[in-house]
C-alpha positions in Angstrom: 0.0 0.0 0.0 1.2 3.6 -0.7 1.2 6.0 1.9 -0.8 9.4 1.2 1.3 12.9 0.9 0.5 13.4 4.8 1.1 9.9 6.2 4.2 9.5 4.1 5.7 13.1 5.7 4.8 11.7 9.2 6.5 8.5 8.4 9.6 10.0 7.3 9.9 12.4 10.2 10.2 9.3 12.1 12.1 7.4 10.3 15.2 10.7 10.3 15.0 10.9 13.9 15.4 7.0 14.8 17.4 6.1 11.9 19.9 2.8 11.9 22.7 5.5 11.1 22.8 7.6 13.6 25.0 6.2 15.9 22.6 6.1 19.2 21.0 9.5 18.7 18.2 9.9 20.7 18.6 6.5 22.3 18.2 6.4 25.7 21.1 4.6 27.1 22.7 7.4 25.6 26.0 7.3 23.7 29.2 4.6 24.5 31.7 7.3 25.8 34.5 7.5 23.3 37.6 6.7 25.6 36.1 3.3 26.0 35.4 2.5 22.4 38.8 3.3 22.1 39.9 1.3 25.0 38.3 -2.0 23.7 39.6 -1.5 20.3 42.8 -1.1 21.5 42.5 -4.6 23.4 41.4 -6.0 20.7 44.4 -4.8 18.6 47.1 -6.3 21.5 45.5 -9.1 21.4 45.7 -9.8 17.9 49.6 -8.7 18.5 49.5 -6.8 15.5 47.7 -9.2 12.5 45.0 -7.4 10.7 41.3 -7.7 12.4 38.6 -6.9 9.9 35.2 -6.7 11.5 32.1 -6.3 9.5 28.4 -4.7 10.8 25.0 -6.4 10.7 22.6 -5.4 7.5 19.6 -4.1 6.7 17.1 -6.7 6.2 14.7 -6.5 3.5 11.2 -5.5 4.5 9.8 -7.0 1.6 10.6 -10.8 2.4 12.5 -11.0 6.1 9.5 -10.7 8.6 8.6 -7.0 8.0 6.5 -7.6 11.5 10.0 -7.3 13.1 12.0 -4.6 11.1 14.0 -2.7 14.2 17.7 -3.3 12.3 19.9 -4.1 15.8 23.5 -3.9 15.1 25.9 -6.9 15.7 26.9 -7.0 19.2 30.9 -6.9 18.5 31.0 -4.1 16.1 28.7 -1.9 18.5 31.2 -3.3 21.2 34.1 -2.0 19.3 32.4 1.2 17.5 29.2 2.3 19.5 27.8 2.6 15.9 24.0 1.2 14.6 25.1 1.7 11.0 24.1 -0.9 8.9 26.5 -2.4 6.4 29.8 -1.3 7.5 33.2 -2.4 8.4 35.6 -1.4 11.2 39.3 -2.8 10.3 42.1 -2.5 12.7 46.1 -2.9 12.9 46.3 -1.9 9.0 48.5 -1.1 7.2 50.2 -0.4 10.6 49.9 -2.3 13.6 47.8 0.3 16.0 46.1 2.0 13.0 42.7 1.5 12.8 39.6 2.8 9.5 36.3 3.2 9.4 34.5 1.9 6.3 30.4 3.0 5.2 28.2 2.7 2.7 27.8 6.0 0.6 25.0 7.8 1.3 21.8 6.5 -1.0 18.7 9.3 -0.9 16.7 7.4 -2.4 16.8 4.4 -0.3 16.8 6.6 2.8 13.3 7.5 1.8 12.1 4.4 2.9 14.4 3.7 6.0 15.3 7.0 6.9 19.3 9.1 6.7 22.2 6.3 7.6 25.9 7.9 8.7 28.0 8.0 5.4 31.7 8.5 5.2 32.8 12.1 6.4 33.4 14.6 8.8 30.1 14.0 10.5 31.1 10.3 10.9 34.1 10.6 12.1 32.8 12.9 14.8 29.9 10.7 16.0 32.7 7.1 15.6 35.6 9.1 17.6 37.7 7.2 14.5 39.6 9.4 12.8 39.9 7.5 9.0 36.5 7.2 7.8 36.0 5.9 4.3 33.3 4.5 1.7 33.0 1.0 1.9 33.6 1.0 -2.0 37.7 1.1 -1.1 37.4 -1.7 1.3 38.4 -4.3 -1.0 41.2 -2.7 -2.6 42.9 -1.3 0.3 42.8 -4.7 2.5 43.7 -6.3 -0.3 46.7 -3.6 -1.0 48.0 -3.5 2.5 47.6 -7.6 3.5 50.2 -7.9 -0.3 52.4 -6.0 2.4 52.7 -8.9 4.9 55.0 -11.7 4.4 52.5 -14.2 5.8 49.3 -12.4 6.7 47.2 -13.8 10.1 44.1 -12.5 9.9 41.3 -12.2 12.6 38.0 -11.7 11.1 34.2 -11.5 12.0 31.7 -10.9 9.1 29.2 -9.4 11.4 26.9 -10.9 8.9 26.4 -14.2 6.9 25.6 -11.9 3.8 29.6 -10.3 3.9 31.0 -13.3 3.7 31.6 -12.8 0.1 32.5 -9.4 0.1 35.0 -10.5 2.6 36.3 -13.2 1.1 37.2 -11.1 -2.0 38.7 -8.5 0.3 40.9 -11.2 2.3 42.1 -13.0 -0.8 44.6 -16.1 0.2 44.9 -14.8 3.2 41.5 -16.6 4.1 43.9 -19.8 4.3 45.3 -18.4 7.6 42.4 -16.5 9.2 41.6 -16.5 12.8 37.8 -16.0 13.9 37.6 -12.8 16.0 35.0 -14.1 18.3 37.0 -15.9 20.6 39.1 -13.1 21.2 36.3 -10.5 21.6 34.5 -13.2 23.8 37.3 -13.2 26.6 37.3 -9.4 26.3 33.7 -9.3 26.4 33.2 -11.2 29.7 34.8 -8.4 31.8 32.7 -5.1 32.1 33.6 -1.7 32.4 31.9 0.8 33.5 29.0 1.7 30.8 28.3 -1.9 30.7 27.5 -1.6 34.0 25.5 1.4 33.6 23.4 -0.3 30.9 22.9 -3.7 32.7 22.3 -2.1 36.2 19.2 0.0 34.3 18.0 -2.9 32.3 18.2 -4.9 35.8 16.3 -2.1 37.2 13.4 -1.5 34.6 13.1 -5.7 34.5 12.3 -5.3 38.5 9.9 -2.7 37.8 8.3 -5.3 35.3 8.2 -8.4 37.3 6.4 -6.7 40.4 3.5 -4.9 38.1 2.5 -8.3 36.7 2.5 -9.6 40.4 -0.2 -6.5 40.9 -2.2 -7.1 38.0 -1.8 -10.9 37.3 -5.1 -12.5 38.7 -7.7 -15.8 37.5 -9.2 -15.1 34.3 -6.1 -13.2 32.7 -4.2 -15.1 30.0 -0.5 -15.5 29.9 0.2 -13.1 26.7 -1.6 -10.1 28.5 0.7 -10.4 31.3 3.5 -10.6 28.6 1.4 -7.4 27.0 2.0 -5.2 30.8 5.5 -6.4 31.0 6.6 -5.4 27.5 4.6 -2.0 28.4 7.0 -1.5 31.4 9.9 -2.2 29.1 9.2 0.5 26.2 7.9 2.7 28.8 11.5 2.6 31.1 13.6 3.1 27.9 14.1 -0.5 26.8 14.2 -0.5 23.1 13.0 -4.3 22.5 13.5 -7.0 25.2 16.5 -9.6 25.4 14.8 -12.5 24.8 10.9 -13.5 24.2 9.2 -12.9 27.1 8.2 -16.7 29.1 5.0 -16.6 31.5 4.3 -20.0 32.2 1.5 -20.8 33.9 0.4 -24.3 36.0 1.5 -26.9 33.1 3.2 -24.4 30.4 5.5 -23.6 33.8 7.7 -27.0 33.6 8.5 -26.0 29.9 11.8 -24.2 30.2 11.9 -22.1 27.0 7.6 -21.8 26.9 7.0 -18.8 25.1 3.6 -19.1 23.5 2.0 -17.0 25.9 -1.8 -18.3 25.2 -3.7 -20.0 28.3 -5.5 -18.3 30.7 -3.8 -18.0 34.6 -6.4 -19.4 36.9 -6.6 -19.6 40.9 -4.3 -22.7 42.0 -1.9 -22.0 39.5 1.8 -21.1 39.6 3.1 -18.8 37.0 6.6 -18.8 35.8 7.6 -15.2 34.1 11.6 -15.3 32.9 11.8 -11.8 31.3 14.8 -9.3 30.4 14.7 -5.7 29.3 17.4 -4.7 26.5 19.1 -1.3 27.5 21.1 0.2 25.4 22.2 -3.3 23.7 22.3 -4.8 27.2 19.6 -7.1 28.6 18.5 -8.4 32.4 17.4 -11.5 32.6 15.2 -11.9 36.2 13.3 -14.9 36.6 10.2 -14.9 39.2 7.4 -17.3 40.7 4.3 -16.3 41.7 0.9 -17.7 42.6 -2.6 -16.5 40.6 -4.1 -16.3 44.1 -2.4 -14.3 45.5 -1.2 -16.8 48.1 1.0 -19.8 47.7 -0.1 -23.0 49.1 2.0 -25.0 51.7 3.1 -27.1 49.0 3.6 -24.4 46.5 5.8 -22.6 49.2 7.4 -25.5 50.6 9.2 -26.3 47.0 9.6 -22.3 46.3 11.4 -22.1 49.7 14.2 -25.3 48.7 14.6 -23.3 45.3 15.3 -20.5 47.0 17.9 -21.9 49.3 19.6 -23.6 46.9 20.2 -20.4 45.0 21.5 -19.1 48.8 23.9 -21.9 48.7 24.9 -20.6 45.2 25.0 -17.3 46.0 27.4 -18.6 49.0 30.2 -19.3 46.5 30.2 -16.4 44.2 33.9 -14.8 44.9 36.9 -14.1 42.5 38.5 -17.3 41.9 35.0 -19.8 41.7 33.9 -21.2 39.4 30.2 -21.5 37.3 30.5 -25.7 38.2 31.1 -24.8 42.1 28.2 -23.0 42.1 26.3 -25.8 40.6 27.5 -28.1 42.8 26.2 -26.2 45.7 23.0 -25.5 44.8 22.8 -29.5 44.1 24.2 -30.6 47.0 21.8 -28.2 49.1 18.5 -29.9 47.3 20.1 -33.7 47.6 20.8 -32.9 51.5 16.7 -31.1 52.2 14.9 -32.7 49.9 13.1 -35.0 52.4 9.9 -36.2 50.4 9.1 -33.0 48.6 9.6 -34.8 45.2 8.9 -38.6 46.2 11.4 -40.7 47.0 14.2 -38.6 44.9 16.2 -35.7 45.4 14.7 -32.6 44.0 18.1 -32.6 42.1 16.3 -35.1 39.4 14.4 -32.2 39.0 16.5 -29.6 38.3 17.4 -30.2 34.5 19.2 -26.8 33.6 22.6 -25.4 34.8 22.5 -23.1 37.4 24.3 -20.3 35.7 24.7 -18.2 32.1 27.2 -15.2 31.4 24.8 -12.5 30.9 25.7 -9.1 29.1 24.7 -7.7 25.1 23.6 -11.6 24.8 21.4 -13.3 26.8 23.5 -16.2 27.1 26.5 -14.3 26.7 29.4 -14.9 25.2 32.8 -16.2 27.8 33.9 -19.6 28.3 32.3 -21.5 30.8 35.5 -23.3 32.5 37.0 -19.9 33.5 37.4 -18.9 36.9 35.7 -15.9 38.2 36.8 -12.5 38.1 36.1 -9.1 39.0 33.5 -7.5 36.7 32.3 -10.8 35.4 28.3 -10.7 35.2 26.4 -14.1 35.3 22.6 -15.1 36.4 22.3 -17.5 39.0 19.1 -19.6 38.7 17.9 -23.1 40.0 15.0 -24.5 39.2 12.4 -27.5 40.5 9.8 -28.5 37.4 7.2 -31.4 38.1 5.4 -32.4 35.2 2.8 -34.6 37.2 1.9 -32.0 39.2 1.8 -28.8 36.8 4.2 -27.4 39.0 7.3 -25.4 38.0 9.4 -22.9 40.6 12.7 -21.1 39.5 14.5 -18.2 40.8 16.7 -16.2 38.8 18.9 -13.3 39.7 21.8 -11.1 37.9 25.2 -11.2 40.1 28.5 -9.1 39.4 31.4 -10.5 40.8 33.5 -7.7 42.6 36.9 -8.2 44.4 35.7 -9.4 47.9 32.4 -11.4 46.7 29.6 -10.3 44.4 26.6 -7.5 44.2 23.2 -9.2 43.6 22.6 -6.4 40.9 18.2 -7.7 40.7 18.6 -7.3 45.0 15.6 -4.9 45.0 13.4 -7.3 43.4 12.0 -10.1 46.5 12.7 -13.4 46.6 11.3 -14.7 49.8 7.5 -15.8 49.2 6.0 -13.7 51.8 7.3 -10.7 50.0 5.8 -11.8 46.7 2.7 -12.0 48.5 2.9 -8.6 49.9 3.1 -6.8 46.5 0.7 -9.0 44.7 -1.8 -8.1 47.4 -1.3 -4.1 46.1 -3.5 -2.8 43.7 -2.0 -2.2 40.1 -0.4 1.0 39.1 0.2 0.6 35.4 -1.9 -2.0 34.2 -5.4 0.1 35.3 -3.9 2.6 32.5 -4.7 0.3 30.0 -8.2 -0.1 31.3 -7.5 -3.4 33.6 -7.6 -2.2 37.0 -9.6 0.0 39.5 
């Protein structure tokens, strides 16, 4: 359908103020301070010990044929790591043609294309002020100058990350035979990754927060006769509403049988008294996502043996929580949490451990991914950010409990970053027994 003269002005307002080009303006986590994109890249460069790294955006998807339902472009999570840029289509390459050096390559400005998807950051002076790079150039060089300055090396190493699965042959021409001995980036930017600085924390600390807000007005609207996706509708409300441009992962509320499904996501039955109600949700801040897990009963109230295997949840996560300090390890916390459900299990799940029950790990990096990026078998460290989340899930029985929280490991222990959100049943109980704030709104409460 064509847009009328008015609607297509209206559109295109929009579409200049929030377009994929302009490098966070207007977004509300605010800018990547420059020393720290500078910082990383630099990293990145030692760590490559001088071999080329060429490092390639996401794209634009076409609107026509790729889901046009879900057209928000979100850049690729290294090169906004690396640049703090949401152009589309772009490369950043670094330690060429001098170790230390590092360009800035985009896609020449097209106005007729950015009538339908609004102004993108071309090569220039305005570029280079919004990147904080200094060589800015059109993406139309990229192939002959990579290829120009790898003929300069002997035996070329290269670490490379398309950024998409569309550049790989754009790439591949670029790299040449030097594809013979390229490294995937990814590893390297993984390790990096898994330590946060300071905007990191900024972003996760307010997508933590905005989460909290979330879980505890579905616990003040939630009641019988709701259905699971408009509990997902209030939550997603909160999110846009806070400043969280799209959520980290589809949002789970699982309710009496859909809350033993670990990834549940359909989001269709209607919550009714008696029932438990799984909701495993995460706001994305500025390219940063919480991921807070809650359990809460339609009621209102939890039942003695809703509450008794809430309560063994819970202190198995304590017993987690326990061993979080510099040095641990993702499997010691497991083990803990295990051994605290084998040893006070009694007969809460027959004549078993609750442990049989428990079929997830305990623990995910969290950061620009949901399940983010870090090796598993590393040791702990200051500035490290993981969840920390057991789970009981009886299938007989309807009946699913987990807990999760988001934990920063500092130099003495850890800070439960989701600490403002309750964990102790009675607490739950306490706000879901206030009336609704947001949801009445929208025309559901009093």
């Amino acid at each position: 359908m064509i847009p009328d003269r008015a609607t297509l002005t209206a559109c295109l307002a929009v579409a200049f103020l929030s377009s994929p080009g302009s490098a966070q303006v207007g977004a509300p986590a605010g800018p990547v301070p420059a020393e720290l994109l500078q910082e990383r890249r630099v990293r990145v460069m030692e760590a490559a010990a001088g071999a080329p790294v060429v490092l390639g955006s996401s794209r634009l998807r076409d609107l026509e044929r790729e889901y046009p339902q879900d057209s928000d472009f979100r850049q690729s999570n290294d090169f906004f790591y690396l640049t703090g840029l949401e152009t589309p289509d772009a490369w950043l390459v670094l330690n060429l043609p001098t170790p230390g050096s590092e360009g800035l390559y985009l896609e020449p400005r097209d106005p007729a294309q950015e009538l339908w998807t609004g102004e993108k950051l071309g090569p220039g002076s305005e570029a280079r002020a919004r990147s904080g790079l200094a060589d800015v150039r059109s993406s139309d060089r990229l192939v002959t100058d990579v290829t120009g300055w790898l003929g300069q090396l002997e035996a070329p190493a290269v670490y490379i990350d398309p950024g998409d699965p569309a550049h790989v042959d754009r790439l591949g021409e670029a790299l040449g035979e030097a594809r013979g001995t390229a490294r995937q980036l990814g590893p390297t930017l993984a390790e990096l990754r898994m330590i946060k600085d300071r905007d990191e924390l900024r972003r996760l600390r307010e997508a933590v927060r905005i989460t909290t807000e979330a879980h505890q007005e579905a616990w003040r609207a939630a009641g019988a006769g709701m259905h699971e996706y408009e509990v997902e509708a209030l939550i997603e409300y909160v999110f846009r509403s806070r400043g969280a441009e799209r959520v980290g992962f589809p949002s789970i509320v699982g309710s009496a049988e859909n809350s033993v499904t670990l990834h549940y996501d359909k989001n269709r039955r209607m919550l009714q008294d008696g029932d438990l109600v799984v909701v495993d949700i995460g706001a994305e801040f500025g390219y940063y996502t919480a991921d807070l897990t809650r359990t809460f009963p339609v009621s209102g109230q939890f039942t003695d043996r809703q509450r008794a295997v809430y309560e063994l949840v819970l202190s198995a996560q304590e017993a987690a929580l326990a061993e979080v300090r510099p040095g641990a390890t993702v499997g010691r916390l497991e083990q803990a949490a295990r051994r605290y459900m084998r040893e006070h299990s009694g007969d809460l799940c027959g004549g078993e451990s609750c442990a049989a029950y428990f079929p997830h790990g305990i623990s995910h990096w969290l950061g620009m991914d949901v399940h983010d990026v870090g090796n598993y078998g590393t040791t702990l460290a200051p500035g490290m950010v993981l969840t920390i989340e057991p789970g009981i899930y009886l299938p007989d029985e309807s009946l699913g409990v987990r807990i999760e929280d988001n934990v920063l490991v500092t130099e003495d222990g850890y800070e439960l970053l989701s600490g403002s959100l309750p964990r102790r049943p009675e607490e739950v109980e306490r706000i879901m027994s206030e009336a609704p704030r947001i949801w009445s709104v929208a025309g559901k409460g009093s």
